[in-house]
TIMAR-726163 format. One record per residue (C-alpha): residue number from 0; residue in one letter; x, y, z. Coordinates in nm, 4 decimals. Each point is the difference from the previous one (the first is absolute). Layout:
<vodrens>
<NUM, a, <X, Y, Z>>
...
</vodrens>
This chain:
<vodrens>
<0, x, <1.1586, 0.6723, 0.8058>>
<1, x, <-0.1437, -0.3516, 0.1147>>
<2, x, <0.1989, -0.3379, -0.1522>>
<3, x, <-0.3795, -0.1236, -0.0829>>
<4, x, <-0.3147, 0.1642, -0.1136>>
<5, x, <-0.3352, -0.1033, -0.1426>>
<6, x, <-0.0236, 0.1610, -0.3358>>
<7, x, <-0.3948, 0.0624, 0.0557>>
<8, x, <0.1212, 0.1925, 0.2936>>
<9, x, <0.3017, 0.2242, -0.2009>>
<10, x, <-0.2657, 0.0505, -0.3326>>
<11, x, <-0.2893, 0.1657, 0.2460>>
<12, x, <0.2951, 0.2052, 0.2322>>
<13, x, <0.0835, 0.1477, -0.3681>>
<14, x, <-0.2832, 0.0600, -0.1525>>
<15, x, <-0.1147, 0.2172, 0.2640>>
<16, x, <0.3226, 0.1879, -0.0848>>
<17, x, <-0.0693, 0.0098, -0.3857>>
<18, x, <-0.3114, 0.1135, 0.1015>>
<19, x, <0.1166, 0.2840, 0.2001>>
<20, x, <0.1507, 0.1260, -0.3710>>
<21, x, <-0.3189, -0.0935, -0.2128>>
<22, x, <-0.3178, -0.0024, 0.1178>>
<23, x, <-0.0987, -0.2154, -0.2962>>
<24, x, <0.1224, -0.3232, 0.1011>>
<25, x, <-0.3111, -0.2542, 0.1184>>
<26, x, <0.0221, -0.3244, 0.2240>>
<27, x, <-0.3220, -0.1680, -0.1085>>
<28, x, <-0.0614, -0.3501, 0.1774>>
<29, x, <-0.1792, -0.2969, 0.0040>>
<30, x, <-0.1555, 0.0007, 0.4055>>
<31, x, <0.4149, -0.1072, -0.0010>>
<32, x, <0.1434, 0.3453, 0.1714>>
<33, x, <0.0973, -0.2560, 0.3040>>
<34, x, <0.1284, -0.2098, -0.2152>>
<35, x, <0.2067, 0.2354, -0.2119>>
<36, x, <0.1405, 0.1650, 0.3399>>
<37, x, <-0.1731, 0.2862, -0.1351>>
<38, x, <-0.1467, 0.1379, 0.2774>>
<39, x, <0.2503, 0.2432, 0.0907>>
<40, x, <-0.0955, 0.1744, -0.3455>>
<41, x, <-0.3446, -0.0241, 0.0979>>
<42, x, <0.0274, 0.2132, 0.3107>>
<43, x, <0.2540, 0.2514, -0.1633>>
<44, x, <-0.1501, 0.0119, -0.3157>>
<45, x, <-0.3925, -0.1006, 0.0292>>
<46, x, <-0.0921, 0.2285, -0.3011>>
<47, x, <0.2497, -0.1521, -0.2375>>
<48, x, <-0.1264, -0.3730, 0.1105>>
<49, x, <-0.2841, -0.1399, -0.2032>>
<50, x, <-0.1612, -0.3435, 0.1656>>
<51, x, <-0.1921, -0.2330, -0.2743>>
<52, x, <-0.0589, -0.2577, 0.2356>>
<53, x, <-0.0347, -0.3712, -0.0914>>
<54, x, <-0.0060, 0.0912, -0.3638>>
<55, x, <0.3413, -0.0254, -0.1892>>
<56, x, <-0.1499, 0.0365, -0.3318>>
<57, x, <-0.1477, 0.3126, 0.0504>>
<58, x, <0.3484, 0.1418, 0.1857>>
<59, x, <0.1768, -0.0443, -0.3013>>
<60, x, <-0.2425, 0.1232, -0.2310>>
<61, x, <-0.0666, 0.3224, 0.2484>>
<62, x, <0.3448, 0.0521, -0.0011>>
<63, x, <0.0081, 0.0335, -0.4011>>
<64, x, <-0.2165, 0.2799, -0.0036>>
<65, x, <0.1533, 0.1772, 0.2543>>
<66, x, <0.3408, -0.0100, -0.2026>>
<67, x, <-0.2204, 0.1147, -0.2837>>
<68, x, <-0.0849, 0.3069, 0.2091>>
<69, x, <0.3407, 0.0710, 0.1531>>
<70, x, <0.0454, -0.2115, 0.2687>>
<71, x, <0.3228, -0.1915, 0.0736>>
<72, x, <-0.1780, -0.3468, 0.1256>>
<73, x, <0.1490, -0.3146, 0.2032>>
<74, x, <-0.2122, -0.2624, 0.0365>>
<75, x, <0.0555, -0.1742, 0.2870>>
<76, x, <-0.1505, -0.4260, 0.0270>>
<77, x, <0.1258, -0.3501, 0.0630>>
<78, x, <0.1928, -0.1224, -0.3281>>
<79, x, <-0.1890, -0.2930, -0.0340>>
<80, x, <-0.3739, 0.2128, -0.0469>>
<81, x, <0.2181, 0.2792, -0.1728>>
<82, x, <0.1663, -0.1976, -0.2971>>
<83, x, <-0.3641, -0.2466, -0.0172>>
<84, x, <-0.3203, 0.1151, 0.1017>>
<85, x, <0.0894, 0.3700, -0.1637>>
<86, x, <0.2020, -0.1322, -0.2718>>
<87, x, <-0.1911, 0.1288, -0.3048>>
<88, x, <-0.0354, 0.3224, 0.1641>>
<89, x, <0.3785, 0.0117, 0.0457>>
<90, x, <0.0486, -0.0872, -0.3674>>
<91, x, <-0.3185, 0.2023, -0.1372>>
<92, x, <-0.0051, 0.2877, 0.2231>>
<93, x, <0.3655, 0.0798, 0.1135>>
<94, x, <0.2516, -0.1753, -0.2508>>
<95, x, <-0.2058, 0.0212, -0.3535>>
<96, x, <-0.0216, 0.3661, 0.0188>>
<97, x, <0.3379, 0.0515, 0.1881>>
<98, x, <-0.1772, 0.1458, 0.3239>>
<99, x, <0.2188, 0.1411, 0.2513>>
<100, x, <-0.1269, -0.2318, 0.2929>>
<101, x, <0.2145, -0.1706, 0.2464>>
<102, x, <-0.0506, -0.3733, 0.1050>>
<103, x, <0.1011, -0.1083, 0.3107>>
<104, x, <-0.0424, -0.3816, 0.0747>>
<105, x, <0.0363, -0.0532, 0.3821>>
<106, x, <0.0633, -0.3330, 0.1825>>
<107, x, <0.1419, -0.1464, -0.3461>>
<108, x, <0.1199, -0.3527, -0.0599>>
<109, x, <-0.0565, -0.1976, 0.2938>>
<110, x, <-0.0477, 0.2596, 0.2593>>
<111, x, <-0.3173, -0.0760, 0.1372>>
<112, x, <0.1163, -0.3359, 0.0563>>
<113, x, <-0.2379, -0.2381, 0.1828>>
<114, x, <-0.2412, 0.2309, -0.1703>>
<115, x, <0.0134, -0.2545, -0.3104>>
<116, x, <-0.0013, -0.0099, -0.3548>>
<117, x, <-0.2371, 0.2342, -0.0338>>
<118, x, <0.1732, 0.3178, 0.1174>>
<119, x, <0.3629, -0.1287, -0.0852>>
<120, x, <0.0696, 0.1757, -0.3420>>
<121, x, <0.2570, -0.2498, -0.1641>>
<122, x, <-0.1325, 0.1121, -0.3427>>
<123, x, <0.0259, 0.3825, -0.0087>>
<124, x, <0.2808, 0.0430, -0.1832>>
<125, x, <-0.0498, -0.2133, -0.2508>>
<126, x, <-0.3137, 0.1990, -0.0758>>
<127, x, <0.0883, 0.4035, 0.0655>>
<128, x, <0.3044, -0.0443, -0.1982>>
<129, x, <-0.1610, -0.1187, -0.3183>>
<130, x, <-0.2346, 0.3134, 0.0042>>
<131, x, <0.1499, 0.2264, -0.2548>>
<132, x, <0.0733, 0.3738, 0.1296>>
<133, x, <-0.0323, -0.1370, 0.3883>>
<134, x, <0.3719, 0.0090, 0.2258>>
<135, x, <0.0537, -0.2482, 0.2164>>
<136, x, <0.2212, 0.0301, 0.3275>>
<137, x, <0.1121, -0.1589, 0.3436>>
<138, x, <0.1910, 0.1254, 0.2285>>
<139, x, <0.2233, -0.1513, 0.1944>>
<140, x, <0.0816, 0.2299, 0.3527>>
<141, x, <-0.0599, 0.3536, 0.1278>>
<142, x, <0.2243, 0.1758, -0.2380>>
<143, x, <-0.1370, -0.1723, -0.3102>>
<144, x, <-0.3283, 0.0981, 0.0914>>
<145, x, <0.0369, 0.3664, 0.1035>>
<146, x, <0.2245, 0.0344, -0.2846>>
<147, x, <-0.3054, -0.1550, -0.2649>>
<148, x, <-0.2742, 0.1822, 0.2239>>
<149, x, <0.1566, 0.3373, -0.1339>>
<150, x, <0.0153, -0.1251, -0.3687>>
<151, x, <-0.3362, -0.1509, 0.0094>>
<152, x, <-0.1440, 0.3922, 0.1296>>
<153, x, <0.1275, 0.1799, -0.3045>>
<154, x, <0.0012, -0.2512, -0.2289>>
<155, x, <-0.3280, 0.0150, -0.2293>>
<156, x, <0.0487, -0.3950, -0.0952>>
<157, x, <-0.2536, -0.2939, 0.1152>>
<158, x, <0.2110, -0.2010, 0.2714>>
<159, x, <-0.0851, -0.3431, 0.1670>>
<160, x, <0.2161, -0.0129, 0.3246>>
<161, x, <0.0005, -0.3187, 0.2228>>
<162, x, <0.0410, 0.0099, 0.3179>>
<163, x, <0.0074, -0.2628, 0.3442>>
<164, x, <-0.0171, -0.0360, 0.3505>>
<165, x, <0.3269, -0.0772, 0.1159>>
<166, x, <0.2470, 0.2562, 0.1571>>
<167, x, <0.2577, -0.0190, -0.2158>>
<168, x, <0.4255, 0.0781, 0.0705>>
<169, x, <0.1397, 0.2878, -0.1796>>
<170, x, <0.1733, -0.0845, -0.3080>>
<171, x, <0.1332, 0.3114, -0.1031>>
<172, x, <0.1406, 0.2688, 0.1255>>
<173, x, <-0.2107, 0.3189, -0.1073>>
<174, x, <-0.2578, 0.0548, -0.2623>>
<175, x, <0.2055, 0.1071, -0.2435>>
<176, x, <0.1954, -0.3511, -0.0171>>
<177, x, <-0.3654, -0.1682, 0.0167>>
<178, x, <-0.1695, 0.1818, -0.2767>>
<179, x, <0.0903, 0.1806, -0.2990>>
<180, x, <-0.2277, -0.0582, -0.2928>>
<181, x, <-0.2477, -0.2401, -0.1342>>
<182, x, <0.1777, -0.3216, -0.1580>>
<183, x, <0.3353, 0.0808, 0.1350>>
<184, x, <0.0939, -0.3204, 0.2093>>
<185, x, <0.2363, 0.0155, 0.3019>>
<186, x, <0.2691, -0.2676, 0.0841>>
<187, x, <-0.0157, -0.0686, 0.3657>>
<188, x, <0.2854, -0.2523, 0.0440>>
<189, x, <0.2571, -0.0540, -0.2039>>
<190, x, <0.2133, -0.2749, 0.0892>>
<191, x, <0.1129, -0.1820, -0.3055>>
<192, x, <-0.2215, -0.1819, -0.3227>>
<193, x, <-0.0125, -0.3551, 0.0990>>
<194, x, <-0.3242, 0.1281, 0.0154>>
<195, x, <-0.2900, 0.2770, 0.0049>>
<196, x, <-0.3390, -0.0055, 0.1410>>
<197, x, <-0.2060, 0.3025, -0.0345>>
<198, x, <-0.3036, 0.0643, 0.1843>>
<199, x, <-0.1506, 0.3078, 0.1369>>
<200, x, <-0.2515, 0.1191, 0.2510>>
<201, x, <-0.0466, -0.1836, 0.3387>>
<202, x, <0.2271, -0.3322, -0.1023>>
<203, x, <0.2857, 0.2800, -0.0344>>
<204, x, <0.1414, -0.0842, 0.3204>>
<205, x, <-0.0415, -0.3845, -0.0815>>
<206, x, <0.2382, 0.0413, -0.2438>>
<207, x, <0.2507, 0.1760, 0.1808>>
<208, x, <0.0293, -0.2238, 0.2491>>
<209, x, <0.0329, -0.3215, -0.2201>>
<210, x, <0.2833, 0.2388, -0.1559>>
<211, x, <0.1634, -0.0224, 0.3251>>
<212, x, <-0.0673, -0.3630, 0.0899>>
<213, x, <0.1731, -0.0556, -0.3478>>
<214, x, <0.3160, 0.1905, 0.0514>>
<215, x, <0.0664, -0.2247, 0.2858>>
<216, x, <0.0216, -0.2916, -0.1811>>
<217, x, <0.2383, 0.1759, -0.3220>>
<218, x, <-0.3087, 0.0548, -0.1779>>
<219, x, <-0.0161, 0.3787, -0.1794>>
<220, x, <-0.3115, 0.1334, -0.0859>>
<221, x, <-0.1864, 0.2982, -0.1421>>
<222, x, <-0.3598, 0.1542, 0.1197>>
<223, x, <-0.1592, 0.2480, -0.1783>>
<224, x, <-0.3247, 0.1868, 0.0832>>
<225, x, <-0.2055, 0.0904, -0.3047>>
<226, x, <-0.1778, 0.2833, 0.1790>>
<227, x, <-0.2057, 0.0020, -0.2490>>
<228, x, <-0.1952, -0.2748, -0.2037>>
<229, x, <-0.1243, 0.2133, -0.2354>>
<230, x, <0.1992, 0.1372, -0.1684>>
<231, x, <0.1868, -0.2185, 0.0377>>
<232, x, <0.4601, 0.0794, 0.0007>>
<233, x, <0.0523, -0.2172, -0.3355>>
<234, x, <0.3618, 0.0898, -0.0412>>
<235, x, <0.1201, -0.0980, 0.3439>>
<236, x, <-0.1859, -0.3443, -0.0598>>
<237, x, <0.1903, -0.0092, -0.3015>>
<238, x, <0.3183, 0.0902, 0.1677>>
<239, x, <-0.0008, -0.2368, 0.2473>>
<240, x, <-0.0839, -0.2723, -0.2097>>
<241, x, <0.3066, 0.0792, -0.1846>>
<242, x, <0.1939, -0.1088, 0.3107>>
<243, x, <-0.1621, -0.1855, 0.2364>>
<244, x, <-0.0033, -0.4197, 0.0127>>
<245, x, <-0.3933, -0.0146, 0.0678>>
<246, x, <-0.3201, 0.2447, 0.0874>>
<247, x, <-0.2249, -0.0871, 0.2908>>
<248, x, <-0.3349, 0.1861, 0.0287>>
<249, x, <-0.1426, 0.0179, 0.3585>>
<250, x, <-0.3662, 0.1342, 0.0369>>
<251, x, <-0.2908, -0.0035, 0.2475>>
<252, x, <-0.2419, -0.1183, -0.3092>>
<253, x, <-0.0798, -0.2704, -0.2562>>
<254, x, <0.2731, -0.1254, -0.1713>>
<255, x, <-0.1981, 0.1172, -0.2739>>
<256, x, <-0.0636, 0.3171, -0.1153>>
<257, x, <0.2025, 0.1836, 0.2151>>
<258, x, <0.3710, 0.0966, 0.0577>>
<259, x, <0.1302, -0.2887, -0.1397>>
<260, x, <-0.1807, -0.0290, -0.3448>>
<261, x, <0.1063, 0.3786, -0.0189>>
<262, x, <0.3645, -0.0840, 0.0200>>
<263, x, <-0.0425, -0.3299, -0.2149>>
<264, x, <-0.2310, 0.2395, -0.2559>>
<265, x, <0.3040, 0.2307, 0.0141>>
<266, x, <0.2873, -0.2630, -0.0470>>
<267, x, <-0.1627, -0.3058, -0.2088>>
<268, x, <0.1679, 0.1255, -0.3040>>
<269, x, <0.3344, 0.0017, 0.1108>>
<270, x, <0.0135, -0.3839, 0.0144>>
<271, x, <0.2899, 0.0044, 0.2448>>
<272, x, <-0.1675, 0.1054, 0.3503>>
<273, x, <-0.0181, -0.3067, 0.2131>>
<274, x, <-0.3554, 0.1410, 0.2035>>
<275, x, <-0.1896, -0.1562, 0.3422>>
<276, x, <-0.3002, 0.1716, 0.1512>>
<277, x, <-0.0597, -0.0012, 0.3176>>
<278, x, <-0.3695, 0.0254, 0.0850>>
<279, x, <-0.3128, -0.0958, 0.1366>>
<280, x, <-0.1610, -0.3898, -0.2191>>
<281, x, <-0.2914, 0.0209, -0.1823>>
<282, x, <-0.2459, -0.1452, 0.3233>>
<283, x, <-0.1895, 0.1510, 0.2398>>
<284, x, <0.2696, 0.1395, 0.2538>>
<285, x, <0.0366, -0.1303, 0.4207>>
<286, x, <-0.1130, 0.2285, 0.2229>>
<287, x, <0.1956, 0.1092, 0.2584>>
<288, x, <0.2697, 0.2524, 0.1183>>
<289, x, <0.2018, 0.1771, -0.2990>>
<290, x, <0.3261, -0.1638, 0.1742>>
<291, x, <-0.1909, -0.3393, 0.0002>>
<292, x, <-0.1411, 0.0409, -0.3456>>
<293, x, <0.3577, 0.0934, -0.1362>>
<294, x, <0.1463, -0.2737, 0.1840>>
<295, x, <-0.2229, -0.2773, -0.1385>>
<296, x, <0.0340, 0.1005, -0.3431>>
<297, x, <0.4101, 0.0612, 0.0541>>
<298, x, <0.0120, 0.3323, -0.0644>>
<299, x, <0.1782, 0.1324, 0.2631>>
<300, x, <0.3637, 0.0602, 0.0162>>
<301, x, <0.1112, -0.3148, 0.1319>>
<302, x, <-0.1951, -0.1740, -0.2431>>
<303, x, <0.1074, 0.1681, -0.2779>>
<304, x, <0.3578, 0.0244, 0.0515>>
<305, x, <-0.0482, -0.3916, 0.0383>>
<306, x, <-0.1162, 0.0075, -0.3869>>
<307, x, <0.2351, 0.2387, -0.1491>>
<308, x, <0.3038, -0.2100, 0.1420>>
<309, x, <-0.1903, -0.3286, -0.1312>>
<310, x, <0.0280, 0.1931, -0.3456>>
<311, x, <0.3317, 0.1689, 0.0248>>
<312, x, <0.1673, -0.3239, 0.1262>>
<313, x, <-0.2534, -0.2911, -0.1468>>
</vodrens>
């Protein structure tokens, strides 16, 4: 098993192998198959591929009646055109009558980079999980993924799954340990409660690594993984705010909307959680290289092991 892998890469590998078992499962796309490093399934599969072209709306919506008729759809698109431009079918077609259709937002947050601020999708969270009956998921290595992939077949639920570009290290060691259920949260690192930042999908590994930038210097830290967003693992947040000096959220979105405000939505009546989130500002966002990009806005692990001594040791 490779140290790295790009999850795009590990979803299309095993959904040619769900497929194998169920002939129902769909890939529908977006003219995105290159994109979503689905072409693989295309050869293997071409009568279980459906391609929409340049038309996201009608993906989504072709996908609902399909799952109407039998079908087991993912819908394959860039997150940014997924979670806007077919938003209403999302929440009119899919989520409103608790469709079994599959959303899966490729190149999310800042992926496409130079691309601009017109394919980054900084805001999808903050949309897809306020859409009652709709799942929403990132996962954070190989494992994770195949682990969800295998869920997401059987499971008759709506699902919003974000996914990026990078390859990204293992962080677990099977699928088992990556994945168990919706809104059951893993803890990744568990050093000490001086402090605890949870995060989840791609900034995963961020985390981990500040972890160990922090242990250096006699700071002991928690990470936890969510897995999930929605549902999200309420008693774990709970748990560790019982214990823990301070909560940092890390996310590759708004500071609004997103991972954050679902942790502070979760632990503003407590009155006792000292909470930072780490996130993209409310402005348009630099282009450039996800390194560069993460960088400028100190968000990477040197960066933020900076802050959380700053706040464990003001």
């Amino acid at each position: 098993m490779s140290d790295k892998a790009k999850i795009g890469e590990v979803i299309c590998k095993k959904l040619v192998e769900l497929t194998d078992k169920d002939t129902n499962l769909l890939a529908i796309t977006s003219d995105s198959r290159g994109s979503a490093a689905l072409t693989p399934f295309a050869e293997e599969k071409p009568n279980n591929l459906i391609e929409m072209g340049i038309a996201e709306q009608n993906a989504v919506t072709v996908a609902a009646g399909l799952a109407h008729s039998g079908k087991r759809p993912f819908v394959f698109s860039p997150a940014a055109f997924l979670t806007m431009r077919s938003i209403e079918q999302v929440k009119d077609d899919v989520a409103y009558s608790n469709t079994n259709v599959k959303l899966i937002g490729i190149s999310g947050g800042n992926s496409y980079s130079y691309l601009g601020a017109t394919h980054h999708s900084l805001q999808d969270l903050a949309i897809t999980r306020a859409i009652p009956n709709l799942e929403v998921y990132m996962p954070a290595d190989q494992y994770q993924a195949k682990s969800l992939m295998k869920y997401l077949a059987t499971s008759d639920k709506p699902a919003y799954v974000r996914i990026g570009k990078m390859a990204l290290p293992n962080i677990y060691q099977d699928e088992n340990q990556a994945f168990s259920s919706p809104g059951r949260a893993n803890i990744v690192v568990n050093n000490g409660t001086d402090a605890t930042i949870i995060t989840m999908g791609e900034t995963l590994f961020i985390a981990k690594e500040a972890a160990q930038l922090l242990k250096k210097q006699g700071i002991h830290i928690q990470v936890i993984d969510l897995v999930s967003l929605k549902p999200l693992d309420y008693k774990l947040l709970n748990q560790i705010a019982d214990h823990t000096k301070m909560i940092i959220t890390l996310e590759e979105h708004s500071i609004y909307g997103g991972l954050g405000s679902a942790v502070a939505e979760t632990l503003s009546s407590r009155g006792d959680t000292k909470l930072h989130i780490m996130g993209f500002p409310d402005e348009p966002i630099i282009a450039g290289t996800q390194d560069e990009v993460f960088a400028y806005y100190e968000m990477n692990a040197e960066s933020i092991s900076k802050k959380i001594t700053q706040w464990v040791r003001p």
